[in-house]
KOLBALUM-462040 format. One record per residue (C-alpha): x negated, y, z negated. Coordinates in steps of 0.02 Angstrom, whole numbers, plus 50000, padded with zeros to 5 digits. Layout:
xx X | yy Y | zz Z;
...
//
This chain:
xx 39982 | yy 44080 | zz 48177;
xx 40007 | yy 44255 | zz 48146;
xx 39842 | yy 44374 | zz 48114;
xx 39795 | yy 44420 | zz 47942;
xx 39896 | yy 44542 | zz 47881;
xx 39853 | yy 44710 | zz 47919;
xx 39745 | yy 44636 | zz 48069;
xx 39783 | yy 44650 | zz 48266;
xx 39678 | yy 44522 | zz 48353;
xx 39783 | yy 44408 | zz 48407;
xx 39810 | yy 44429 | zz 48593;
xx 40002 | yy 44451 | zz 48585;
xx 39988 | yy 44580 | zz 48456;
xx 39866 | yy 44683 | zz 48549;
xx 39964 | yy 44664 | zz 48689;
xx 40118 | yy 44720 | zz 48600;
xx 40037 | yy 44860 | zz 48552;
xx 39966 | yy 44913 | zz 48693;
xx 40139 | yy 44887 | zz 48764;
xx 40183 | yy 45025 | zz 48630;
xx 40044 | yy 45162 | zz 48689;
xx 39912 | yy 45098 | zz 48564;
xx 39743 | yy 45135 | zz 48612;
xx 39573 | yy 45087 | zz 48493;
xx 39644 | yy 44954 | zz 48400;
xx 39565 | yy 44950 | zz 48221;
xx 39475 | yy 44796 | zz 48158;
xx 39509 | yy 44809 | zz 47980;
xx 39650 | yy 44821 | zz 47863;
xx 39781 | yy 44967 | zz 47914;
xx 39823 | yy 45097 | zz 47808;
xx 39952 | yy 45206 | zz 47896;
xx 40016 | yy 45365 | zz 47826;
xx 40106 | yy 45435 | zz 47960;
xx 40231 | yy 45605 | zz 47949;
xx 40392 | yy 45517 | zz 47894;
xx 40554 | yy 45627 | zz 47894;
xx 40688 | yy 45538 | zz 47788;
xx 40911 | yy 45598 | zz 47795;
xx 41032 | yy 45514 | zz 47767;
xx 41134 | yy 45453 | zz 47914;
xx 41323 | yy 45469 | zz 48012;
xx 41331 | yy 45294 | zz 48068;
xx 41297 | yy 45188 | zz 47904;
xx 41431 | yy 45033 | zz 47922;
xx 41509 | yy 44984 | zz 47734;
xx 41411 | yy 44851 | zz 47652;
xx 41497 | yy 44674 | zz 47690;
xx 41458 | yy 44567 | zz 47526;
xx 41518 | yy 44366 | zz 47511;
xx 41512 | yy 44303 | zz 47324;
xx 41539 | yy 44156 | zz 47259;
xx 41561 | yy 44115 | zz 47106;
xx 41598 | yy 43975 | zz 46933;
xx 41575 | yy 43949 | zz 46765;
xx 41607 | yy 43830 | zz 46649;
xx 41645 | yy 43855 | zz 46455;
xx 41624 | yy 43699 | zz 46324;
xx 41652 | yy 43682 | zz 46138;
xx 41622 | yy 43533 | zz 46080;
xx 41664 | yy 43552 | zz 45923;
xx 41729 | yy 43725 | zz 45839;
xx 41554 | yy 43784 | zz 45792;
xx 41482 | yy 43771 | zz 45952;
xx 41518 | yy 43845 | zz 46123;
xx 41433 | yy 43812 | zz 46282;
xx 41426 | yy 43940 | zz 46440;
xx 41372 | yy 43917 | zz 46633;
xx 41402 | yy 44053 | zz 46777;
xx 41326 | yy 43989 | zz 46934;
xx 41323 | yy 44164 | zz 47082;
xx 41290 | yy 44167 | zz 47254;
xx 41298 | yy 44332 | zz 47346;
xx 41262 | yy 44389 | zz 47503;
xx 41265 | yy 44562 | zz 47554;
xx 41264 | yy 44609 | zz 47754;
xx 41218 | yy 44797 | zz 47807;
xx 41166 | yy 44830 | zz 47640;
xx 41114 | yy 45015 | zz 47644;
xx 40925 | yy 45069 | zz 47618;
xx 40789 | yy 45157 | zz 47724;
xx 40798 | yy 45111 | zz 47922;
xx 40679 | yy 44959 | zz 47976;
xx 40626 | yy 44947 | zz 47779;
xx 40524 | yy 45093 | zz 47771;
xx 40389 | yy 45148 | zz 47874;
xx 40267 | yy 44993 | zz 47894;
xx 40403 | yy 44865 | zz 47912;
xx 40471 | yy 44968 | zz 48054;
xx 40288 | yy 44966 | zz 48132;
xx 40277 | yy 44790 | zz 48098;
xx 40442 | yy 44754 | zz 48136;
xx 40427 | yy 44828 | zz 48309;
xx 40219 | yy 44759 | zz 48340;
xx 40296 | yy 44608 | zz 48291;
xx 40460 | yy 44592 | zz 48390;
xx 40343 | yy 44613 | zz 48556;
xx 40305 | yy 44795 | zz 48550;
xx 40463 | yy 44830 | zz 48660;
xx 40490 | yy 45037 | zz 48696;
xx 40657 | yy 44996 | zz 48714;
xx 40677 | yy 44935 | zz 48529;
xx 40764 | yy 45051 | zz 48396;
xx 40611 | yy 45006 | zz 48277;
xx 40475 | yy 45073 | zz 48412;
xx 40581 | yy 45199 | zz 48444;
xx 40557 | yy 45249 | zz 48275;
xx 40390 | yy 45320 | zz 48283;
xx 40277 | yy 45424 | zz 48397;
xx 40091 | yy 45413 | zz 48424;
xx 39963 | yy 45525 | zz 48444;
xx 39866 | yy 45564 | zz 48624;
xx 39729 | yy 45436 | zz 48539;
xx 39879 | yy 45314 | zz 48520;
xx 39870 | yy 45317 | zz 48341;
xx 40050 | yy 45322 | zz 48249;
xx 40080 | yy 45521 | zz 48206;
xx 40251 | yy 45549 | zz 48134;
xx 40389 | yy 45408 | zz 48090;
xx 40596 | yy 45453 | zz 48087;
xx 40679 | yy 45369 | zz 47954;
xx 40868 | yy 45380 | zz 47928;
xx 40973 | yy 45288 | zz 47793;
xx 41022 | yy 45139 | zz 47890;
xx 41118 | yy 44988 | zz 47842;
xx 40995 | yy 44839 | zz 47822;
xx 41000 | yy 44662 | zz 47905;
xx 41033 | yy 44559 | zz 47750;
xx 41009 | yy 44545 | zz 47542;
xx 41042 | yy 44392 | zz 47449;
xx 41032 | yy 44306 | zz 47283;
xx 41074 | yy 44114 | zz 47212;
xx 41061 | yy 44065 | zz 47012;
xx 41133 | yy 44029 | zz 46854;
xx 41175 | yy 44100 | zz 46691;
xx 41199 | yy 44024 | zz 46526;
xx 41238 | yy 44057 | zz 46358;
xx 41242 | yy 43913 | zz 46192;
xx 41326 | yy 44005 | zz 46024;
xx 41317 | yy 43905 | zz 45844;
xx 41377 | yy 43937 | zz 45684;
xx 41346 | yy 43846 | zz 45529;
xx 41336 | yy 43891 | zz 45337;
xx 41169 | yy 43846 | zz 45274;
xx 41060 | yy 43894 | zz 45088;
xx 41250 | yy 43967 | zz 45039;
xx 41236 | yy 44108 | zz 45199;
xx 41322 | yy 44109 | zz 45378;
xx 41189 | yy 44050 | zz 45504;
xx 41221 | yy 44121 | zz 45688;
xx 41099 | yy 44071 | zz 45832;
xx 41134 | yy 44119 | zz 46011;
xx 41034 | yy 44066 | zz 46161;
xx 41057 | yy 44136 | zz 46320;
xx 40941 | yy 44160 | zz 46492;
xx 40949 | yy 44161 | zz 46667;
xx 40871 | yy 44079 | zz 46823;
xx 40859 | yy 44168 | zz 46982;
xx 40879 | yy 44025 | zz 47104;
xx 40849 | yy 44136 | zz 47256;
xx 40813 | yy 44315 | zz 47301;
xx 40770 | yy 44368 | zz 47472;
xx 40794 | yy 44535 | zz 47584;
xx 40777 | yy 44533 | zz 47776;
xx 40749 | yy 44703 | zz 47830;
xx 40766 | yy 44708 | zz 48015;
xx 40790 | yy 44585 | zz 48145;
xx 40596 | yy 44551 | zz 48208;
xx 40541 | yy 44516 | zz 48012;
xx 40576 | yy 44349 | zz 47930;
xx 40672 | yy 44379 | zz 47739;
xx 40566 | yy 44414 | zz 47617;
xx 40565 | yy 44285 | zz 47463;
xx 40581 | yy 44405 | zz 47322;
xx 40625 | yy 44281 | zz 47188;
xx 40493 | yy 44292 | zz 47072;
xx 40390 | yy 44444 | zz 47152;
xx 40367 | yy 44599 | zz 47108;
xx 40329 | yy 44766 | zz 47205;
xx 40282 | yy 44780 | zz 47390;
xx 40454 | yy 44780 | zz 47498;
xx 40534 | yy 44658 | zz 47348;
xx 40499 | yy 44833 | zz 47227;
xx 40500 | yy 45012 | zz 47344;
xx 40714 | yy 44962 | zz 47414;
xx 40881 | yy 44906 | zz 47338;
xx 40832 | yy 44775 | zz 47244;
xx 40735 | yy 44862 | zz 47104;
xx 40584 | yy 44798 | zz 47005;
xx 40495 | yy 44635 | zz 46975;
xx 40619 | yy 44473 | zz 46968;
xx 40562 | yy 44334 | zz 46863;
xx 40625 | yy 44187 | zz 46890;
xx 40664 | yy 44157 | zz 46707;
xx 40723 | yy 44246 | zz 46593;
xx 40757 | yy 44201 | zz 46406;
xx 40862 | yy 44307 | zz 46269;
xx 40892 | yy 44183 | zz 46104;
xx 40936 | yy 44280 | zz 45925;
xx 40956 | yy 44196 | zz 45749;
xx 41060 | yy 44301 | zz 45605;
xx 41070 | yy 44222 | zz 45448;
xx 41173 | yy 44343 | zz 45312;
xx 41238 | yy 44313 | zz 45134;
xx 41293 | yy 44493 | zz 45072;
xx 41224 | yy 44590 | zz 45067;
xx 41084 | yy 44534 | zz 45157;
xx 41055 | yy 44500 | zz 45344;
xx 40914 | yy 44428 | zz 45425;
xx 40888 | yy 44438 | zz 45601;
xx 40757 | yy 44385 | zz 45726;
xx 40772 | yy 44414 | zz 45928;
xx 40661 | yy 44308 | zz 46072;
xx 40650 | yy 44395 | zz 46228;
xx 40539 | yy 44293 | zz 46362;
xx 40509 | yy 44308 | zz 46560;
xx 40409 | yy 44216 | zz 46668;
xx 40262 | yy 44277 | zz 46774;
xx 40282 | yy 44375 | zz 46967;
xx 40163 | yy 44364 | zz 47107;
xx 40129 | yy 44536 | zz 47229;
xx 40278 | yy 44567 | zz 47332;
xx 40147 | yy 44582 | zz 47476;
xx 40111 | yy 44403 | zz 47463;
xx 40291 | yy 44348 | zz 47506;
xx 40272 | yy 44503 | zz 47647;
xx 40135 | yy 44430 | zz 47727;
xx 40223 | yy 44265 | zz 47722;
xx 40377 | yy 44331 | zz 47809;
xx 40253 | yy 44409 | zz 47938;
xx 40210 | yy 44239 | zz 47963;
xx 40001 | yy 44328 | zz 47908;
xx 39884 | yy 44253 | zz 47798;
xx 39890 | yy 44337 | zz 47625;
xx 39804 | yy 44526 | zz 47642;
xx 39622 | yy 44518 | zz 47583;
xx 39620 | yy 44705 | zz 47509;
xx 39737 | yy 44665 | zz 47348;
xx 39627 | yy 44690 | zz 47192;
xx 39625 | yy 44531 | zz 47092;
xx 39696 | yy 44614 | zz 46940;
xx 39842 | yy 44677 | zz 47050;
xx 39895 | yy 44499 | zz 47118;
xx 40006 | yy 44437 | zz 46976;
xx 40111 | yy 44517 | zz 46832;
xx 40093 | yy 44362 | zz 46684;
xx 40231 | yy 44323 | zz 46576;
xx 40288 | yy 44368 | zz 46416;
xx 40355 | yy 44342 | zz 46241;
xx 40429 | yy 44474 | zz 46134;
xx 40491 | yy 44440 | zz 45956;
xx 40612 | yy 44579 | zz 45857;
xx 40645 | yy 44551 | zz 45657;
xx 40747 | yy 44649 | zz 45579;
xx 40828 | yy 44668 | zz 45366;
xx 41002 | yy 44746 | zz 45314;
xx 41077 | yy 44797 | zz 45195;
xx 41259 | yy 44819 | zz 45148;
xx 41257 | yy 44973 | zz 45039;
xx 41417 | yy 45041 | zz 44928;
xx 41544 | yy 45142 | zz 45000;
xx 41550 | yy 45053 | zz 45190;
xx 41360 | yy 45107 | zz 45240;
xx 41236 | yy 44986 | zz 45303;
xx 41043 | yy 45034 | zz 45300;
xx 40937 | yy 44935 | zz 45421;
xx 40751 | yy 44903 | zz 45446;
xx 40658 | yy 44822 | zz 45597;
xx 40505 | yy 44791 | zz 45690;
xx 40509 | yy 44775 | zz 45896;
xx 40387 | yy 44689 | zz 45975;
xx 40316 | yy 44638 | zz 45797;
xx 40177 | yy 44513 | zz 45893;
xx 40132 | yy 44695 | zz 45978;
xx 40109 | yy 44601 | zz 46145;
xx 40035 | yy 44737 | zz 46274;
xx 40112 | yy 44725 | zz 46454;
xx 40030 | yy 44642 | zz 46598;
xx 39933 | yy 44779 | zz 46688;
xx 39889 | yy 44799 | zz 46878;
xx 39695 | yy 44867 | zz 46897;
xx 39524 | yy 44861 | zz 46887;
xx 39526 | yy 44933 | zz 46680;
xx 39641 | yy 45001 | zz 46548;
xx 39638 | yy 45178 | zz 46629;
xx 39665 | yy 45152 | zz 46785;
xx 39814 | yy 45033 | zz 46792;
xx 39995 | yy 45028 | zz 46822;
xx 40152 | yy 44893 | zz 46739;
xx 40329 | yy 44884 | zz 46787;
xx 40393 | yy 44998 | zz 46647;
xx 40571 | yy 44910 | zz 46663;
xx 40520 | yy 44741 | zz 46609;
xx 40382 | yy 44757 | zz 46496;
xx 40354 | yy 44835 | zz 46317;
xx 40239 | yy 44988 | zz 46364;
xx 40242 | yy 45060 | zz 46191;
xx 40174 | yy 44905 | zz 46083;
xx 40238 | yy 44862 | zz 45899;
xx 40365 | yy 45002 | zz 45827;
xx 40471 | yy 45005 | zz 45675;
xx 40639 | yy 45081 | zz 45639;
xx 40757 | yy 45116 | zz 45505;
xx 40943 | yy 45143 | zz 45535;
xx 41108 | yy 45197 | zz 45447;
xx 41285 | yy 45170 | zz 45486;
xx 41426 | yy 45229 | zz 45397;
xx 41608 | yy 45140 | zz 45455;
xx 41734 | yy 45254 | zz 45451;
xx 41904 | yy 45202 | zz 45393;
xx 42064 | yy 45290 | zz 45341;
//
């Protein structure tokens, strides 16, 4: 078993990093902040991606169709920041055996107290990105109280989602995480594991009615799934707050109108429940969200008007 993350006292890490020049090993959690000096690169390889993919389309009868796309891609030498950044080079190297000879401790150079100093970080073609899951889509139409009634569900699962970013560092399950190495490189923001958009439209002119469901499930700290790849025991210095984005339900209703002379006035509501987003901290002030998933602004109402143009 692997130390705690962020802890070197296990006797093959210490020796690793004594192997390295490290002298004064700390006791506690690490917080590195070495010089880093970031270009881009000469010797970046093209990104070798495998997909596979299928879908499936039903209609059972004429009002009804039926959708499934099932993905599976797998990208080699995708291109980010060398080793992962700065502490999964470090790690990458402590953990690989603390070798001078490796590219990852080559990285870096320490102080004359043996503490890291200064970190070179090229754009570098990764070890390995991935992602497995399905996509779906159900569309019905039906006339009902004398209208046209349209309802549309549609979601995703994300089957798997993992990133390896250098040789000496397990992948990293980023599947329903958020942040930590599964947030700062290619593959963007949080990634729930579910995610739900289902609409129902009902119009009889010159009315239409129109409510949208927009759901995701809950992420865990992308440092927990670090740690695991590290083969650590989860870090102990994550705030409680800050271990979990929860999920979410957003409802949009909207009323339009189909005026004379081809113009259509609109009104709406977004996030009419006015659901706040899941934040990361110790109090309202002093917090942080992923921006791209959640509602930051709260319950907001709009009114729109469209002209078609015809000759």
């Amino acid at each position: 078993m692997r130390p705690a993350f962020g802890l070197l006292d296990e006797p093959a890490i210490v020796a690793a990093c004594e192997r390295n020049g490290g002298v004064g090993l700390p006791t506690d959690n690490i917080d590195f902040f070495p010089l880093a000096t970031q270009t881009g690169s000469t010797t970046l390889k093209p990104e070798n991606a495998r997909t596979m993919t299928f879908g499936v389309v039903a209609s059972p009868f004429e009002s009804l169709t039926l959708t499934a796309d099932y993905y599976d891609i797998k990208i080699r030498d995708a291109i980010g920041t060398f080793g992962g950044g700065a502490q999964a080079t470090i790690f990458g190297c402590i953990f690989g055996g603390g070798d001078p000879a490796d590219p990852l401790c080559q990285a870096f150079q320490r102080d004359e107290g043996g503490q890291i100093a200064s970190i070179f970080l090229p754009t570098a073609n990764l070890i390995r990105v991935a992602a497995r899951g399905i996509d779906w889509q159900a569309s019905y139409r039906s006339r009902v109280l004398g209208g046209n009634l349209a309802l549309n569900l549609s979601g995703t699962r994300l089957l798997k989602s993992t990133l390896q970013l250098n040789a000496n560092v397990d992948p990293i399950r980023c599947g329903g995480a958020f942040g930590g190495a599964c947030g700062f490189t290619i593959l963007g923001a949080a990634q729930p594991q579910w995610k739900l958009y289902n609409r129902v439209t009902w119009s009889r002119r010159p009315f239409t009615l129109s409510l949208r469901h927009r759901y995701f499930s809950g992420t865990v700290n992308g440092r927990l799934r670090y740690a695991e790849a590290l083969g650590a025991t989860p870090p102990s210095n994550i705030p409680g707050r800050a271990l979990r984005l929860e999920e979410r339900n957003y409802f949009d209703a909207s009323i339009g109108f189909a005026l004379p002379r081809t113009f259509d006035l609109t009104f709406g509501v977004n996030n009419l429940t006015n659901r706040k987003p899941s934040l990361l901290g110790t109090n309202q002030i002093q917090a942080n969200t992923d921006p791209s998933l959640y509602d930051v602004i709260g319950r907001r109402f709009f009114v729109t008007l469209a002209a078609k143009l015809t000759r």
